[in-house]
N, C-alpha and C positions, 0 to 999 in steps of 0.2 A: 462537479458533475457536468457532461455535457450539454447544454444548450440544448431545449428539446425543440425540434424544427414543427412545432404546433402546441402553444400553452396548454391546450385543453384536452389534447388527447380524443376527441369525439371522436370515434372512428363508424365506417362503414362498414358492413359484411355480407358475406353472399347473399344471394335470394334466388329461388328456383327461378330458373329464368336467362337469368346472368352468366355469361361465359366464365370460364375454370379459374377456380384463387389461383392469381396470376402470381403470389407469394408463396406457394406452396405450405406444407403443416408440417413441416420436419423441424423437430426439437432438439438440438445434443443436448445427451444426457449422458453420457460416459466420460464426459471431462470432471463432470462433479463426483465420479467415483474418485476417479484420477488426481482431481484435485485433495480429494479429502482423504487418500493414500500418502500423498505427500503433503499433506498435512500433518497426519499423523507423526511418519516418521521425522518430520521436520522437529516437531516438538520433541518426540523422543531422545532425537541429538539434542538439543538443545538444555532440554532439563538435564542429559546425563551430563552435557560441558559445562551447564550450571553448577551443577553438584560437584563435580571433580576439579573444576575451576575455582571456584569461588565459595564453595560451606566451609571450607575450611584454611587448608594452605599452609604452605612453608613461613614458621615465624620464628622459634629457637628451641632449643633443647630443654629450657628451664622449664621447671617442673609446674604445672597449668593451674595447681590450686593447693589446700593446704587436703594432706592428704589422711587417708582413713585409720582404720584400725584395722592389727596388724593378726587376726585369732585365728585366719583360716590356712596363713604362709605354713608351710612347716619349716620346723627348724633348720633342717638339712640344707633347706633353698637358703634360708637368712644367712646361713654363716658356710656357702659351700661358694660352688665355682660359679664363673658368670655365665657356663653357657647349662641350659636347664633342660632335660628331657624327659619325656612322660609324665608332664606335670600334671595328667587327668588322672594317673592311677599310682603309680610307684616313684613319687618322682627321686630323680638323683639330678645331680650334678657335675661339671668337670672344670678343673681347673685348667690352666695353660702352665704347658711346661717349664723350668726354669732356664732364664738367661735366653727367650722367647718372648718377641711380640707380633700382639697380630696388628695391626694398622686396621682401622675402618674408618671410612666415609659415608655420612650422613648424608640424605636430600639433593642427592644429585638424580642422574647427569644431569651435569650446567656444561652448556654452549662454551661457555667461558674456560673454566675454573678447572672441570675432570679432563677436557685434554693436556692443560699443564700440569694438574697433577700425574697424571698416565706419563707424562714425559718424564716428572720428576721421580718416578717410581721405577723407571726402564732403566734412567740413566745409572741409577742404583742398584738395578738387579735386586729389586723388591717387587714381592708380590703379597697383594694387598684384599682386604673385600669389604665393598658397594655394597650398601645398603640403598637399594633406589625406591624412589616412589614412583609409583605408576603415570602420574600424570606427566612428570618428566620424562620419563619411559614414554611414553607414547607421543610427548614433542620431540624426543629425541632418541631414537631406535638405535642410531648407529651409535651414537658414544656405548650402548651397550653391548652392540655387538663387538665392537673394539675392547671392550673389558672385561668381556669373556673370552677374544680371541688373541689377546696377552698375556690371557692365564690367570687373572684376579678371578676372585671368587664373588657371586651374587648371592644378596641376599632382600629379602624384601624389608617394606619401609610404611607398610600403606599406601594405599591409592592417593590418598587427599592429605596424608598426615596430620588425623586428628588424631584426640586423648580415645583411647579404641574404650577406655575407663568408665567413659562416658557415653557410651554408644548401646543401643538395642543389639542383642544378639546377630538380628540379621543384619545390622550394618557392618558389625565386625564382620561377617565372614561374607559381608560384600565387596569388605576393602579387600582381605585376603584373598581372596577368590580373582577381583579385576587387575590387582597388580599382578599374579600371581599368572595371570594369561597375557600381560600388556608381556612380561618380561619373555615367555616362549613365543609371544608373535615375534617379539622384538630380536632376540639371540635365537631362537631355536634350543632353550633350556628350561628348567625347571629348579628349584629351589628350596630346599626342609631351612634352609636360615630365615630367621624371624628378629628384629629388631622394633617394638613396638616405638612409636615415635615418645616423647618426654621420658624415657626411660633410664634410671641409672643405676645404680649398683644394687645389689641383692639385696643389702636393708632395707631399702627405701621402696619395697615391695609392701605393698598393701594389698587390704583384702580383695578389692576393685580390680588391682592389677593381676591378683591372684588367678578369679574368675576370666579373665582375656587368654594367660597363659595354659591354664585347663583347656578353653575351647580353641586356641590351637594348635595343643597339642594332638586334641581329637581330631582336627585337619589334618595331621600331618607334617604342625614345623615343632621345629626344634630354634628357644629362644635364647639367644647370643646379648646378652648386656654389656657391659661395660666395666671398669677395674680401675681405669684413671681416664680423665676428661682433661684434654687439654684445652679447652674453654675455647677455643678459638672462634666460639662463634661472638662473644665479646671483642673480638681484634685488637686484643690488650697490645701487641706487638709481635715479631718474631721470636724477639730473644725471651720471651713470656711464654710464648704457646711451646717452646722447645722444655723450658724447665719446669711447665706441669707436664707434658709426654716423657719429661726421663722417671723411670722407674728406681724405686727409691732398693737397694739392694740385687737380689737376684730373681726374685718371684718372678713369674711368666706373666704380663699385662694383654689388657684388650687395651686398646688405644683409641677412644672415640675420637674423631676430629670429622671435616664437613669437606664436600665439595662442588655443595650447592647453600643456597639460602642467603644469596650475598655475595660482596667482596669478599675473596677467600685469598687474595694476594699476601697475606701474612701465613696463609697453612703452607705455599707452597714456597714462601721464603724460609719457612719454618723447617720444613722436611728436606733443604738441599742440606742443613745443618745440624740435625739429627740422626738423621740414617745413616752419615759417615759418622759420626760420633760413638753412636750407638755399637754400630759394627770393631771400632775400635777397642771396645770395653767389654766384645766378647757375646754381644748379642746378635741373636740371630732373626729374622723376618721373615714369617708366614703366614698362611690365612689363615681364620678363624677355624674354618674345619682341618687344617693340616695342627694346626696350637695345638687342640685336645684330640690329636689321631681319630678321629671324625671320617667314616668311611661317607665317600659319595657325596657331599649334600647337593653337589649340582648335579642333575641331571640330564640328557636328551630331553626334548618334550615328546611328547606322541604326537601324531597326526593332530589329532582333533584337537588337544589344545596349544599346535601352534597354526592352525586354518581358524581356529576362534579368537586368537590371542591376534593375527593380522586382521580378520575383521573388525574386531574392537579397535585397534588402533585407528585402523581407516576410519573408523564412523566418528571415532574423536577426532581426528585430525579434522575431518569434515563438520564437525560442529565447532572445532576451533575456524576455521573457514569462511565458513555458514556468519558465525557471528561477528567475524570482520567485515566482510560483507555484508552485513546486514548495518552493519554499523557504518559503511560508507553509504550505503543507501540512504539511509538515516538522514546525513550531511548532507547530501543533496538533494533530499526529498523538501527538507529544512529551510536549505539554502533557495530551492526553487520558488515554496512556499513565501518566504520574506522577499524574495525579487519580483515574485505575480503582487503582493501585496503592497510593494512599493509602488510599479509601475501603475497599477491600477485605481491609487489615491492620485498618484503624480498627471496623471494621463486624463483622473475626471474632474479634478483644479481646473484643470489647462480648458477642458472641454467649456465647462462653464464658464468659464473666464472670456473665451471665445463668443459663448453664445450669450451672454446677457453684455457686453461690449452692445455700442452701437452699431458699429461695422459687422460683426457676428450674427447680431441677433436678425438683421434683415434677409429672407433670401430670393425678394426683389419684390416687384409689384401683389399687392392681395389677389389670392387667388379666386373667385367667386364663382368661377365656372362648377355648373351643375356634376357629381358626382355618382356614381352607379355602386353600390353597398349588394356585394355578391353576401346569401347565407345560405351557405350549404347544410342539409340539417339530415340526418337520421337519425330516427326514434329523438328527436328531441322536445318532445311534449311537455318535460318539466319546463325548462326553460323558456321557449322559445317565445312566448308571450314576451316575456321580458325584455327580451332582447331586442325584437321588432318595435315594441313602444318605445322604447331608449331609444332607438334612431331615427324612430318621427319625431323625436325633440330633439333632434339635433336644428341647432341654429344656421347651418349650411344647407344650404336646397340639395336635395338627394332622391335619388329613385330606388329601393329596395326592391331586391329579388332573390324570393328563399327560394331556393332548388333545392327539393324535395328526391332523397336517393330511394325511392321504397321504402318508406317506412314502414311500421308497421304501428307503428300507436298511435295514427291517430294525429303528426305531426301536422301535415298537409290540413287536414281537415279545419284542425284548431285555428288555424293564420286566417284562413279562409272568414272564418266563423266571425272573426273579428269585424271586418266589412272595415279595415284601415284602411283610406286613400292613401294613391301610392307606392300600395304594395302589391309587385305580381306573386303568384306561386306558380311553378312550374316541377312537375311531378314528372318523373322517369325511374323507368328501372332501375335497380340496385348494379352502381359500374363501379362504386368508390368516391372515395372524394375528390380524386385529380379529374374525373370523369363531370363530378357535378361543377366544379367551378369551372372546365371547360365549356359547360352549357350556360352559365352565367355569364362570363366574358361572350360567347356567340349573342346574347339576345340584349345584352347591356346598350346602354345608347349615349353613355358618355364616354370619355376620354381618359378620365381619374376613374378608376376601380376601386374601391374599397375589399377589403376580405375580411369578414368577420364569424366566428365560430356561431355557435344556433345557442348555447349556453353562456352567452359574453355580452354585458351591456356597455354603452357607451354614456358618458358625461354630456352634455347638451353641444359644448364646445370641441368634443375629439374629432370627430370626422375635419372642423372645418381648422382646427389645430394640426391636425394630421397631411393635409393637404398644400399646407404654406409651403414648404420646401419645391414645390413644382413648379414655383418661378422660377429658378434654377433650371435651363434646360436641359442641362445635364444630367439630374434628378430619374430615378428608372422607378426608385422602389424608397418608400418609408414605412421604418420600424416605429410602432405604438410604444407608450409605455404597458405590459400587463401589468394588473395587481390581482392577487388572490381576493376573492372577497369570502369566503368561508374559511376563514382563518382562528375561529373559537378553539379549536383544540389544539392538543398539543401539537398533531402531524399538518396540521393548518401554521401555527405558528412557525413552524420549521420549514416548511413551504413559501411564507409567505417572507422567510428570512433571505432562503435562497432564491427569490425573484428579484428584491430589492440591493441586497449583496450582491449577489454573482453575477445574475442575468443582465441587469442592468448598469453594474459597474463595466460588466464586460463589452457592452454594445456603445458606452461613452470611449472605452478605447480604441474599439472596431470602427466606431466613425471618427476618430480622430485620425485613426490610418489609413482608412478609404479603404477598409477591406473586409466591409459586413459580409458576415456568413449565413445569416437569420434575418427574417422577416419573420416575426410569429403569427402562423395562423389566426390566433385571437385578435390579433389589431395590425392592421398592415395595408398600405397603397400602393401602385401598381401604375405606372402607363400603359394603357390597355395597347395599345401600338407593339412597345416593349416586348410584350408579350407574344404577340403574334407572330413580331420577329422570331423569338424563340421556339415557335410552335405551339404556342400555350402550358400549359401545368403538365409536367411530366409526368407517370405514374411509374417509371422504372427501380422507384428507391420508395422506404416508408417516410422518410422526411422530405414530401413534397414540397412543403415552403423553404428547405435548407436548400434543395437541390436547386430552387427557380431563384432565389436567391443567389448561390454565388455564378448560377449560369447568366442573369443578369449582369455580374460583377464582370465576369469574362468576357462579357458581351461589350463592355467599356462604360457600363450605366454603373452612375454613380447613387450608391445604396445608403440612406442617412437614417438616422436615429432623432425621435422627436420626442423629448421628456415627456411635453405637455397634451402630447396626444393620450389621454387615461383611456384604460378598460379595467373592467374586473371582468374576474375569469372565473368560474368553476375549476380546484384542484380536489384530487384526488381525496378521499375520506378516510381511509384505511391503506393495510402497509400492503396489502396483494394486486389494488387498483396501482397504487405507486407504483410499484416494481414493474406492472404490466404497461404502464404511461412510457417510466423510464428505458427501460428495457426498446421501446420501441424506439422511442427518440434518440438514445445513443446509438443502436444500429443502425437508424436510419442515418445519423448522421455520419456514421463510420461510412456507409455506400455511398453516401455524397462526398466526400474527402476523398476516396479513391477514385469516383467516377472523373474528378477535377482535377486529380495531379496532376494533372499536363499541366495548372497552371504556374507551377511552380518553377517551368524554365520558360516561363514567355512574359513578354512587354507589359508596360504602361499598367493600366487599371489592372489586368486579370493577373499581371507580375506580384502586384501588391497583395492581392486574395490570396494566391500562392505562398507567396514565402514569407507574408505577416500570420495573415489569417488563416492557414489551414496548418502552418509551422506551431502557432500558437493552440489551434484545437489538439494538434497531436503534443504538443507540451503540459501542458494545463488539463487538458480534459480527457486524455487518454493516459499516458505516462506518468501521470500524478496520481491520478487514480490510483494504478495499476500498483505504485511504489505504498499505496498508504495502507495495506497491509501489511507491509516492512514496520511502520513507526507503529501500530497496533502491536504487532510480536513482540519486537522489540522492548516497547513499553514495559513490556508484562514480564519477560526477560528479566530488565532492570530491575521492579520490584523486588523479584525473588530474591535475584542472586549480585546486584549492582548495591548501588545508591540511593534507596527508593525516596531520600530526601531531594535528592540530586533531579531525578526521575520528574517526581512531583513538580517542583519547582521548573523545569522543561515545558509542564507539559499545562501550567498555569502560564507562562512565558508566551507560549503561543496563541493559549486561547485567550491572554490581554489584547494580543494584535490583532484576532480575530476581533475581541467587540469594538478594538476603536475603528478598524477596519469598516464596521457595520455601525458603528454609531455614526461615525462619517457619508455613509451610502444613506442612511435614512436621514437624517439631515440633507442633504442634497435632493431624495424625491418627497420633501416634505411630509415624513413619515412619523409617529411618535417612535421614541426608543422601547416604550416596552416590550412588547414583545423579544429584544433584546435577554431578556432575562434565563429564556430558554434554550440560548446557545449552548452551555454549558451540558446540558442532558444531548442537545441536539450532537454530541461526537460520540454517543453510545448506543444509538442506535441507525439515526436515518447516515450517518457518515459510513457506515458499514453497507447501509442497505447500497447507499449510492455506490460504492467502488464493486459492490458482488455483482452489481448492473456493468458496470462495464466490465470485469474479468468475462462476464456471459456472453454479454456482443463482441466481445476478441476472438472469444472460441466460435462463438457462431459464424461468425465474419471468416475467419479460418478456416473452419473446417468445411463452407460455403453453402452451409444451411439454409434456407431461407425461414422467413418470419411472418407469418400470418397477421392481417388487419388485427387488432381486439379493440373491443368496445367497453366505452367508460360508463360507468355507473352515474347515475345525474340525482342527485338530491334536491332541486327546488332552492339553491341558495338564492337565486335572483330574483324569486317572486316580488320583495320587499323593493328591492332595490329603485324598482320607477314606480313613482306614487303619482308623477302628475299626468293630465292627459296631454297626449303629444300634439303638438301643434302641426299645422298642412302649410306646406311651402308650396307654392305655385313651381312646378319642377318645369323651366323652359329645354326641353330636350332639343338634343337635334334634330336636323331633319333624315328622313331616312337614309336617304339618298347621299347621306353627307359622309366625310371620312371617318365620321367617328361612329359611324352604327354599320355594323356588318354583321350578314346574315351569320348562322350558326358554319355554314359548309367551309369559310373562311379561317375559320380554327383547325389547323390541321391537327390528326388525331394517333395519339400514339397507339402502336403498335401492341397487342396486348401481350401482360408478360411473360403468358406460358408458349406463344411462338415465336420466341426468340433462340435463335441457335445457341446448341449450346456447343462450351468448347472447349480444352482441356482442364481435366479434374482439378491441376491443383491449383489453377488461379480461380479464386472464390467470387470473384471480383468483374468476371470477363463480363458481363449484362451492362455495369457502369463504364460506358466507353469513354476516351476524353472529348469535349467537345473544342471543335477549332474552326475557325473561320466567321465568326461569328458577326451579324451586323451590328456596326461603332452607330452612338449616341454622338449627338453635336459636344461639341467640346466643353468642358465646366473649368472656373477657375478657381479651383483647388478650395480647400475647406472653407466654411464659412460661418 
């Protein structure tokens, strides 16, 4: 899941008064049709290339189980010919003429095996007939067209080639039915020959087999069996499959033999020594409907079912397609998955290794100088108690100032009420959030800025933890540690997994590369200078801390990560707050990644943000995403119609590396493992919720929708959280007059974003311009 450019989600929203939602309210909603149209039919290929692939399948001619009782054959079929008709009402039978045989091939066309055999059948001046199954038939069209346009005769085989014996009514005359269109898409014909697959001679007709032959004769075939089997699906040898096909006297033979289901290089060594042999001794070669003067059985097709019989082929071949593709996605979704996982244990060794080092852990002289703690607050009356006392007991001298955006609850009032030394409030109109920390930074009086959410408390030590890095003059911007602190339920649990995994493994390898992309609104420092350079907090994107962030980075200010800086944060309670957090956070981040590609062919620091750190957002938190609906389908795929041991066993395989993964990340932020325990539920639902968030900011991002503020719901988790009274630091501020206090008019003010030109429809994008030219930071020497 993308990195959300504000842990907390507090947002701001109009108020009568306030100039126009500079984010406009337009929603796509016609990609979720779109989406779930091809969804549909996605599955629908799927389960049919399920089913015709894999229920059943080519395995041999032997007979599938010990068979029934024989009361309902008539006699006439028991002891008549091998090919059978009007078996539903009057049946008869016909035999094959004498000193005739007909040649048939089983379970083809095979790639391989039917164009040597069609060779060896031409060279012969033999003509022969194909009994196909459908699903070959639809991998391979043209062998059929070739063996109907050399004269052989078609006949059908079943679609999937199971015991039809064993099948519900309507499965049989669904195999007959889709072979039966796969073969007119395929040739442009039609076919009354019927060869039910395990089928052999007329005795061995049971009552089972009996019932398959009634209903299709009511279709329409006429059933062609067998008179001698030259077994060749055994591959006794050649000279073996030749002397069961020789016919013992003069009777007229069906001749079974295969030209699929296997190595068939023994049939077709078999027939170069046959069919001259045979011919010698006065026999003659025909198809099965020429054997018993059999008017017609092949057809033209009609229109309609050879536009249905192409269609069906197409949407199989497309779900044979579909599921190679999905299968290489698979592999790389996998492969990515284990390479993000490597790097990101490898990368947060290294990190710690570096910082608890001597040489590491310093980043020069203590910092003591006085602090300015911006809280931007709307409607934040649960919380905000809590949060204000937590940073009077911060052990660092600090000056607190809530800027109040319009509330309406009562926010402003309640700070006030308190009568804390220390603390200013300042109230203004509802502008936003980029708007209220713009007036924070104008009336601040220190140098270090703090930013902190109006629902986020601080540990006594974070602010002056948070601030060590500023020795460094290179230093522009530090990332807090957040933690979840309502974390009791299960979507807390899962939240508080993905802070400590993702969020946090990710920002050990972001400052390992010098290419942070985040600062989270909930905990985060600032050189207020830095800022100004920049023009202060942008409001042209919804991830205003992602967007100041990597424009700091391009600016050549080096952006660091400080474990020991703690917050806890208010997340989200429910799965519609979530979505509506997420949702924001990854669009917002999508508009910052596009406002910023320029950095991706430029120098030094913003080179790095470029093509580590936005290469990586678009790896990992877009593209992965986007592929893990692939290993969902696909999973489910497997079960059915795969290995569902195989499957399982996959998909235990990953979720090991996920918890050592996270057993390692919370070890590292000093974390217990249990909540660990609900990884395993957390990939059935929040793993879905999270990639349906970013498929929705790709389309919105696309289709160049914009995204309305929303605001988060606040539960009161941080009442508990500060129990002591906060102690009073004598705050030695600057002087007015000095470089570190400038009036509000020195923050220059963004443009607001409904008059911003707009400019061709199809870039969505055109409002995040690149920024270039930006003012350099004294120089830093390299990680520390």
């Amino acid at each position: 899941m993308i990195q959300g450019p504000d842990v907390t989600d507090r947002r701001h929203r109009d108020a009568p008064g306030r100039r126009p939602d500079r984010t406009g309210r337009i929603t796509p909603r016609a990609h979720w049709l779109l989406l779930s149209v091809l969804a549909v039919t996605l599955s629908a290929a799927l389960l049919l290339q399920g089913y015709t692939q894999h229920m059943f399948g080519i395995t041999s001619d032997a007979v599938t189980g010990a068979r029934g009782r024989h009361e309902t054959v008539p006699r006439q079929v028991t002891h008549g010919g091998p090919v059978i008709a009007d078996a539903a009402t009057s049946a008869h039978t016909a035999r094959v003429e004498d000193r005739t045989l007909a040649l048939t091939f089983d379970d083809g066309p095979d790639p391989v095996w039917t164009p040597r055999i069609l060779d060896a059948l031409r060279r012969n001046h033999v003509h022969a007939t194909f009994f196909v199954v459908g699903t070959q038939v639809v991998a391979h069209p043209e062998l059929v067209r070739r063996i109907v346009a050399e004269g052989h005769q078609i006949g059908i085989h079943t679609f999937t080639h199971p015991d039809l014996a064993r099948l519900a009514p309507w499965q049989r005359s669904l195999e007959l039915r889709e072979t039966q269109l796969a073969v007119a898409g395929a040739a442009g014909v039609t076919t009354a020959l019927l060869r039910p697959p395990y089928s052999a001679e007329n005795d061995a007709l049971d009552d089972a087999d009996w019932s398959v032959l009634q209903q299709a004769d009511t279709a329409g075939y006429v059933t062609a069996l067998t008179t001698q089997d030259a077994e060749d699906w055994q591959r006794p040898g050649a000279d073996r499959i030749v002397a069961r096909a020789t016919p013992r006297g003069h009777a007229g033979q069906i001749v079974l033999m295969h030209d699929g289901g296997g190595d068939r290089s023994q049939t077709v060594a078999a027939l170069n020594t046959l069919i001259p042999r045979l011919k010698a001794h006065g026999f003659r070669f025909a198809t099965v409907g020429a054997s018993v003067a059999m008017a017609g059985p092949v057809r033209r097709a009609g229109l309609g079912d050879h536009l249905q019989g192409l269609a069906l082929i197409e949407l199989l071949q497309a779900g044979d397609w579909t599921v190679w593709l999905l299968g290489v996605l698979l592999c790389v979704a996998g492969a990515i998955s284990v390479l993000r996982a490597a790097v990101l244990v490898i990368a947060a060794r290294r990190h710690r290794r570096l910082r608890t080092a001597g040489r590491g852990r310093s980043w020069g002289p203590p910092v003591t100088e006085p602090v300015s703690v911006i809280v931007p607050a709307y409607n934040e009356s649960a919380g905000i108690e809590a949060a204000v006392r937590s940073l009077l007991a911060s052990d660092h001298p600090v000056e607190i100032i809530v800027v109040d955006d319009g509330s309406t609850d009562g926010t402003a009032d309640l700070v006030e009420s308190l009568h804390l030394p220390g603390v200013r409030v300042i109230r203004q109109r509802n502008a936003g959030k980029p708007a209220a920390l713009n007036t924070g930074l104008a009336v601040a009086s220190c140098e270090l800025v703090v930013m902190v959410d109006g629902d986020t408390v601080f540990a006594p030590d974070t602010v002056r933890t948070l601030v060590q890095p500023f020795a460094d003059p290179g230093v522009g911007a530090v990332s807090g540690n957040a933690k979840v602190v309502n974390r009791g339920g299960l979507l807390g649990r899962w939240q508080h997994i993905e802070y400590v995994v993702s969020f946090n493994l990710d920002r050990r390898l972001f400052d390992l590369a010098e290419c942070m992309p985040t600062v989270p609104g909930a905990v985060g420092a600032f050189r207020r200078r830095a800022l100004f350079a920049l023009g202060g907090v942008s409001d042209v994107t919804l991830a205003e801390d992602t967007d100041l962030t990597m424009a700091l980075c391009r600016a050549g200010w080096r952006v660091v990560y400080e474990e020991g800086a703690v917050a806890w944060t208010e997340a989200p309670a429910s799965l519609n707050a979530l979505w509506r957090q997420r949702y924001r956070w990854c669009y917002g981040t999508l508009q910052a990644m596009w406002k910023h590609r320029g950095a991706l062919v430029q120098r030094g620091a913003a080179g790095k943000l470029g093509r580590r750190g936005l290469v990586y957002l678009l790896l990992f938190q877009v593209l992965l995403p986007l592929l893990a609906p692939v290993v969902d389908v696909f999973a489910l795929y497997g079960l059915l119609f795969l290995d569902p041991v195989r499957i399982i066993g996959l998909w235990l395989a990953f979720l090991l590396l996920q918890l050592l993964v996270g057993r390692y990340a919370f070890r590292l932020d000093g974390e217990p493992p249990g909540p660990l325990w609900s990884l395993p539920l957390q990939q059935f639902v929040y793993r879905q919720l999270m990639y349906l968030v970013v498929i929705q900011s790709v389309f919105t991002a696309v289709a160049g929708s914009r995204l309305r503020w929303q605001r988060m719901e606040r539960y009161g988790s941080l009442q508990t959280a500060v129990g002591a009274k906060a102690p009073v630091h004598d705050l030695p501020l600057p002087d007015p007059g000095s470089a570190h206090s400038a009036p509000y008019d020195r923050v220059p003010r963004q443009a607001p974003y409904d008059r911003q030109p707009q400019q061709a429809p199809y870039d969505p994008f055109h409002q995040w311009a690149p920024y270039d030219g930006l003012p350099q930071p004294p120089p830093h020497n390299g990680f520390r």
